[in-house]
Structures are given as C-alpha cells and as structure tokens.
C-alpha positions as CSV (number, residue, x, y, z in Angstrom):
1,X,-29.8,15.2,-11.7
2,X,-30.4,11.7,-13.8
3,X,-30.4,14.0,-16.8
4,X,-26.9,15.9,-16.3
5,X,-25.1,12.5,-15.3
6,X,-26.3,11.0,-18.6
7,X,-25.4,14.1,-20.3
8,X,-21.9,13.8,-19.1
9,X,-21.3,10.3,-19.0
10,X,-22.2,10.6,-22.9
11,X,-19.8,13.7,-23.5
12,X,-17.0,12.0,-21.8
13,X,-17.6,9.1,-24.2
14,X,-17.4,10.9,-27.2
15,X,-14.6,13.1,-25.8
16,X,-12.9,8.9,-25.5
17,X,-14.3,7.5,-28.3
18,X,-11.8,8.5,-31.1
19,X,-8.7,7.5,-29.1
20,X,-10.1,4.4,-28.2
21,X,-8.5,2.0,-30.9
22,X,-5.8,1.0,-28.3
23,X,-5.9,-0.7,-24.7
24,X,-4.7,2.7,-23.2
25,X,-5.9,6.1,-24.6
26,X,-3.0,7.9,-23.3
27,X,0.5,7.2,-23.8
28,X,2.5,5.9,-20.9
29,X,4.7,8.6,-20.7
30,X,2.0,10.6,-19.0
31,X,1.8,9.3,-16.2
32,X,5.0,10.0,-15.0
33,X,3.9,14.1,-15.2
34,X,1.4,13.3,-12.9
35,X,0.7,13.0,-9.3
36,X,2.0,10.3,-7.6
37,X,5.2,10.3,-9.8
38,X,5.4,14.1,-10.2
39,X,5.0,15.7,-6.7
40,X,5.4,19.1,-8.7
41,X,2.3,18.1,-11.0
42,X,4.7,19.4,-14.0
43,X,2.3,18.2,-16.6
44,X,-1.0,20.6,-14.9
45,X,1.5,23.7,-14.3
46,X,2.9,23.4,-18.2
47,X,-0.8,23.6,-19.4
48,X,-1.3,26.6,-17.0
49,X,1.9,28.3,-17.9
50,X,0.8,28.0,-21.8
51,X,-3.0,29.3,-21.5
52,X,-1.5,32.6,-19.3
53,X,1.7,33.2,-22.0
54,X,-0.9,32.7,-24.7
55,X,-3.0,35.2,-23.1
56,X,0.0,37.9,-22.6
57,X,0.8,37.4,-26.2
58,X,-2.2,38.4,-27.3
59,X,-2.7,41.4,-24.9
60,X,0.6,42.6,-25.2
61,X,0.0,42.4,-29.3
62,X,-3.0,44.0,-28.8
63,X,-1.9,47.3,-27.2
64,X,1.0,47.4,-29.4
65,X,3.8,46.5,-27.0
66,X,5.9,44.3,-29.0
67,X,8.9,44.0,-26.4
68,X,6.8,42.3,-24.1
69,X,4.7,40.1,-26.4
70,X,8.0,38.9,-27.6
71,X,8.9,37.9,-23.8
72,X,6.2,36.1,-23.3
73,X,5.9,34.3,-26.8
74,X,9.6,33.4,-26.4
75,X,8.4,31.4,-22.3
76,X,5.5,29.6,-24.7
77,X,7.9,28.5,-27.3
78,X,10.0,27.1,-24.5
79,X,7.0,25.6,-22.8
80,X,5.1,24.5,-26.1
81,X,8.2,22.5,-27.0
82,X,8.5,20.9,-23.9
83,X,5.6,18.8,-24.4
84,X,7.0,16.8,-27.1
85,X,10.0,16.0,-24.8
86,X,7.7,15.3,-21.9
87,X,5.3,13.0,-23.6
88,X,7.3,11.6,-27.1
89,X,4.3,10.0,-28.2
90,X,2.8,13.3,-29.0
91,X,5.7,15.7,-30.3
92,X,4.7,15.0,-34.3
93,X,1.0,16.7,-32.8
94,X,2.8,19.7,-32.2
95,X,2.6,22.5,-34.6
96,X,6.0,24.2,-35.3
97,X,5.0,25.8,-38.4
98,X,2.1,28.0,-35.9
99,X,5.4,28.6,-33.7
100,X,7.7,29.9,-36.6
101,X,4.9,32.0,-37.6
102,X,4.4,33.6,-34.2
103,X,8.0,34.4,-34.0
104,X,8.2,35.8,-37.2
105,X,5.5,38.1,-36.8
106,X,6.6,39.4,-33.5
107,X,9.9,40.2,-35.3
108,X,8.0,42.3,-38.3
109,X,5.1,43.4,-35.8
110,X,2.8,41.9,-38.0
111,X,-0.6,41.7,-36.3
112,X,-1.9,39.5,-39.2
113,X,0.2,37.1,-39.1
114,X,0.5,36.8,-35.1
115,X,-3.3,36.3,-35.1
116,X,-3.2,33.6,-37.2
117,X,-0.4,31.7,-35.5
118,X,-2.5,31.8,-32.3
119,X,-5.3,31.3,-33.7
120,X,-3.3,27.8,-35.3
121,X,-1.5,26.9,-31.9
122,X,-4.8,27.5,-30.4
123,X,-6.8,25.0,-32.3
124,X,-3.6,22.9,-31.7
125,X,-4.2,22.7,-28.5
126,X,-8.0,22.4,-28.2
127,X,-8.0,19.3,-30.9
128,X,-5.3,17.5,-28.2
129,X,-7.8,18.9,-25.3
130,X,-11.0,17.2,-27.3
131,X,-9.4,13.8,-27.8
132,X,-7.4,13.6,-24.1
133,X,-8.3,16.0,-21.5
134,X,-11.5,14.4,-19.8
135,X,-9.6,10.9,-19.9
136,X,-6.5,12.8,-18.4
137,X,-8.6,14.7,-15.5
138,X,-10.2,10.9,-14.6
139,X,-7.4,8.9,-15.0
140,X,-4.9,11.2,-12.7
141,X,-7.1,13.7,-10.7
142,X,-10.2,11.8,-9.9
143,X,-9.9,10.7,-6.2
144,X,-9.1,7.0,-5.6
145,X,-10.8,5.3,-2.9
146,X,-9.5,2.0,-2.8
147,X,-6.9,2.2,-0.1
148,X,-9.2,4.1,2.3
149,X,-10.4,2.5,5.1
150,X,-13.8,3.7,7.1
151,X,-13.9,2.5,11.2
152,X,-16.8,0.0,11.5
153,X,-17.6,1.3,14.9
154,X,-16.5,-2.2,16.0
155,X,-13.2,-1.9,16.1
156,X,-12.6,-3.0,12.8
157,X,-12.2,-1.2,9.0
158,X,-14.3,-1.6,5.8
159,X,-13.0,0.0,2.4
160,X,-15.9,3.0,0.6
161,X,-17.7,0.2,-1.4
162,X,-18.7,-1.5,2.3
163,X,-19.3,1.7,3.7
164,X,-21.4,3.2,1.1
165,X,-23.7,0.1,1.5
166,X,-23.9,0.7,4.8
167,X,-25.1,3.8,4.8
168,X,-27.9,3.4,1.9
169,X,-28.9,0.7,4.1
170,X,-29.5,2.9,7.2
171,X,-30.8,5.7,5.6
172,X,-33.7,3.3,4.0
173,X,-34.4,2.2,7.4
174,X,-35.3,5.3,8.4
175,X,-37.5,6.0,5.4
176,X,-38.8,2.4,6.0
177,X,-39.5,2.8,9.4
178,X,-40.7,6.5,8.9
179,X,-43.1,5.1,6.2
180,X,-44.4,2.7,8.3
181,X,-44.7,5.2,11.2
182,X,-42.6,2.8,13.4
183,X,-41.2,5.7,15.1
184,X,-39.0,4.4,17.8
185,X,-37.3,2.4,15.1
186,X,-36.6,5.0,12.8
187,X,-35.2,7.0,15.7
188,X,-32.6,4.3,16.2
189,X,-31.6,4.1,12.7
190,X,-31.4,7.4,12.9
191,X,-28.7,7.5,15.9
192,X,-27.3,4.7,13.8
193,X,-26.9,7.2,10.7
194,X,-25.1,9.7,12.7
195,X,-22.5,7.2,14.2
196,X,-21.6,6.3,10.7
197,X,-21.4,9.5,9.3
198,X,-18.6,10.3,12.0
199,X,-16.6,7.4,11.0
200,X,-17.6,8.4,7.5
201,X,-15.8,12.1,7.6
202,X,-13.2,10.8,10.5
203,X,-12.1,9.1,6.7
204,X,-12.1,12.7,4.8
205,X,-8.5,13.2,6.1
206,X,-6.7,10.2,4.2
207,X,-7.1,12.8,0.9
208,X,-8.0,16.6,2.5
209,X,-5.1,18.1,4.7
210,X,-7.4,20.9,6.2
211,X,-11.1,20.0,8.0
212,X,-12.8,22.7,5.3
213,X,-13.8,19.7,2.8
214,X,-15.4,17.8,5.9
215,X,-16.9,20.5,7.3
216,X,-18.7,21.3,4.1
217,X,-20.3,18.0,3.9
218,X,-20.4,17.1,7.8
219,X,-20.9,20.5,9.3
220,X,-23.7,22.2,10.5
221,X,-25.7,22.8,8.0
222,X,-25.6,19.2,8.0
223,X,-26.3,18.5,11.6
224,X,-29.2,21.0,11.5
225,X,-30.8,19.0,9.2
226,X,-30.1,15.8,11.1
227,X,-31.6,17.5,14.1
228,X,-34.5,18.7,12.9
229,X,-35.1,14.7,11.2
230,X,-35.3,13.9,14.6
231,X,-38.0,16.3,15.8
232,X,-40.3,15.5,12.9
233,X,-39.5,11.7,14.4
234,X,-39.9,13.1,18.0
235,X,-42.9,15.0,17.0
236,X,-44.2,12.1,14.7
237,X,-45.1,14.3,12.2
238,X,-45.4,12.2,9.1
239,X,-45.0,15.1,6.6
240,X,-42.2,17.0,8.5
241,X,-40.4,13.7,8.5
242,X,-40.1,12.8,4.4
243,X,-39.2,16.8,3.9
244,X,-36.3,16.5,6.7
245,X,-35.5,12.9,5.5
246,X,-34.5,14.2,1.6
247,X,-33.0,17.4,3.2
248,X,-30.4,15.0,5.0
249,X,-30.0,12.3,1.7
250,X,-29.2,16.3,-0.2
251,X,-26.9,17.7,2.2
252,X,-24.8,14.7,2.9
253,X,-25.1,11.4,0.4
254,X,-26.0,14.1,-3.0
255,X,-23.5,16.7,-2.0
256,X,-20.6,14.6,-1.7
257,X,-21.6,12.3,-4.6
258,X,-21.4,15.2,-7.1
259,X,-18.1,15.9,-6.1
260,X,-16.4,12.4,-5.6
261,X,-18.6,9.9,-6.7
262,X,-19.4,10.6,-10.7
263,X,-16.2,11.0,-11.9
264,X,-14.7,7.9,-9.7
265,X,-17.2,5.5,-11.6
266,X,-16.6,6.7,-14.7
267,X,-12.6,6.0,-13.7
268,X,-13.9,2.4,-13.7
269,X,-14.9,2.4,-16.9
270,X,-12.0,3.8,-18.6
271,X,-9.1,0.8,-20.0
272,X,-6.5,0.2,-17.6
C-alpha cells in the first residue's frame, strides 16, 4: 500500500511538474466548466462526447461507411472547437490543421489520410491530458471535506480533521488495551469505536444522495467484523483479537481512505 501511494504521489508530480512555472496550473477559465459553477459538468461531458465521436470515426472508417463517419467527424469538429471557446487560454493548443485533414479525407474517402488526422488530434489530446488531467481530476472532482461536520456524540460538531483524530485515537486504544490484555478496557473502546463510526457515516450523506456508499463502508461486512473483535475480546483470545483488530482498521479506516483520503491530500498540495 506504502508502495502504490508513493508511486502515485510521484506520477501525479511529474504529470504537474511541467505546468508548474505559474501560481495556478490551470487557467481560470476552467473552473467555471466545473462543478459548483457548471451543474451540467459541461467541461467532463465535452471530453466524453470527443473520446466516443473519435471512436465512431474510426469504426465507421473502418467498415467503409463514409456517410456516417462524416456525421460523427462533423459532432467532433463542433465539439473539438468548443474547447478553445470554453477555456481561451488553450485554443492556440488546438490542432486545426489535424481537423482540416480529417475533413478532407472524409470527403475523398482517403483512409490514409483520415488515420493520420486521428492519429494527430489524438496525440493532441493526450499531450493536453499529460500536462492537466490529474491536476483537473484533484482540483474539481476530489471530494472536499472542509465544510462537513461529524456529531461529537455530545451534542456538538467537529469538522473530518477532528474526527479522523478521534477515531485513530480509539482504535489504538483498543490495540493498546488488547496488547496489554486489559480486556474490559479494550471492550469499552471498542463500544466507543462503534458510536463514532455511526456519527462517522450519519456524515456520508452531506456528499452521497443514496445509502449505497455508506453501506459499503458501514455495512455488514463491516459490522461482522466489529462483532467478531468483540468475541476474540469476550473470549480473551489474544491471537483472535490482533487478526479481528486489522480486519476492522481494513474494512473501515483502509477502505474508505483509498477512495477519499489520497487524492484529498494530494489536493492540499496543489497551488491555490
């Protein structure tokens, strides 16, 4: 695990590196393409609409049908271009030479030279994806914790940095107290644990709209695991215990860290 969040940590930096000669690696008028400004996510369903006309172009090409390679080819054009209006910064990027060329061998049914314009507008695109993508996906589709709040079990909130704390805290007092075959304590860290972990997924909602997400981490795999820590603590079993212990830290803490928690840091590294 240490290994493959090194691994990406240093791919993301080199996928940063090149555009990093300014505060901001992106250019302002991104931003507005993006969730919270674009409820449509215009910027996402562009890229989407340009991989699957790029796709039909070449499949259409392929079996010969010309008609409908030109349909397609004509939606890219349209969708290609719109970037540069969308995002000025980057409209001298765009290659309208690769875009002539496509349309011209449409019209003479040239597979040579529609191959090569794909292949151009292709590498077009990937160079853009190299320098900006990862920074993109970070900057405007990691999740953003800051304004969720976590019930204390007091009657009061704490915000994910608090909560987090917390529950590292607990679960080392139950491998403390485990440890130290302190049973009875570990027992009540452990009842501890699970009240936190409700107010913990009470907290998935702020982001998820359905209870699948929460289940996933919070369900009953989840709660199996939980139970059967407290057997091996019932039962005193010292061996049972560790292997029911990590099962728990896996299921819950790991689980939902290498789906939230990864790319939110390396958001906090990123020029702002």
């Amino acid at each position: 695990m240490k290994r493959i969040r090194l691994l990406f940590s240093i791919l993301l930096a080199l996928a940063v590196a090149p555009s990093m000669a300014s505060d901001d690696p992106l250019p302002e008028s991104l931003a507005q393409w993006y969730k919270p400004q674009s409820e449509r996510q215009v910027w996402l369903h562009t890229m989407f609409s340009l991989r699957r006309e790029m796709q039909a172009v070449e499949e259409y090409v392929d079996a010969g049908e010309y008609e409908l390679a030109t349909k397609w080819a004509n939606k890219l054009s349209e969708h290609y271009l719109s970037i540069g209006k969308m995002v000025p910064e980057w409209r001298e990027d765009l290659d309208l030479e690769a875009l002539e060329m496509l349309a011209q061998g449409l019209s003479n049914k040239n597979p040579s030279i529609i191959a090569g314009a794909t292949r151009d507008l292709g590498r077009n695109c990937g160079s853009c994806h190299k320098l900006y993508r990862a920074v993109a996906a970070a900057r405007f589709r990691a999740p953003d914790f800051k304004p969720v709040k976590v019930a204390d079990g007091q009657g009061g909130e704490r915000d994910y940095p608090k909560t987090m704390e917390s529950l590292s805290t607990t679960l080392n007092r139950i491998a403390i107290a485990g440890a130290d075959e302190r049973w009875s304590h570990a027992g009540e860290h452990l009842d501890q644990l699970g009240k936190e972990l409700q107010h913990l997924e009470g907290s998935c909602e702020a982001c998820h709209q359905d209870s699948a997400p929460a289940e996933r981490i919070f369900g009953e795999p989840v709660q199996r695991e939980i139970d059967a820590l407290a057997q091996a603590i019932q039962d005193q079993n010292s061996k049972t215990f560790g292997r029911q212990l990590g099962g728990v830290a896996v299921q819950v803490c790991a689980r939902c860290h290498g789906v939230h928690r990864t790319l939110y840091d390396l958001t906090e590294k990123l020029p702002r």
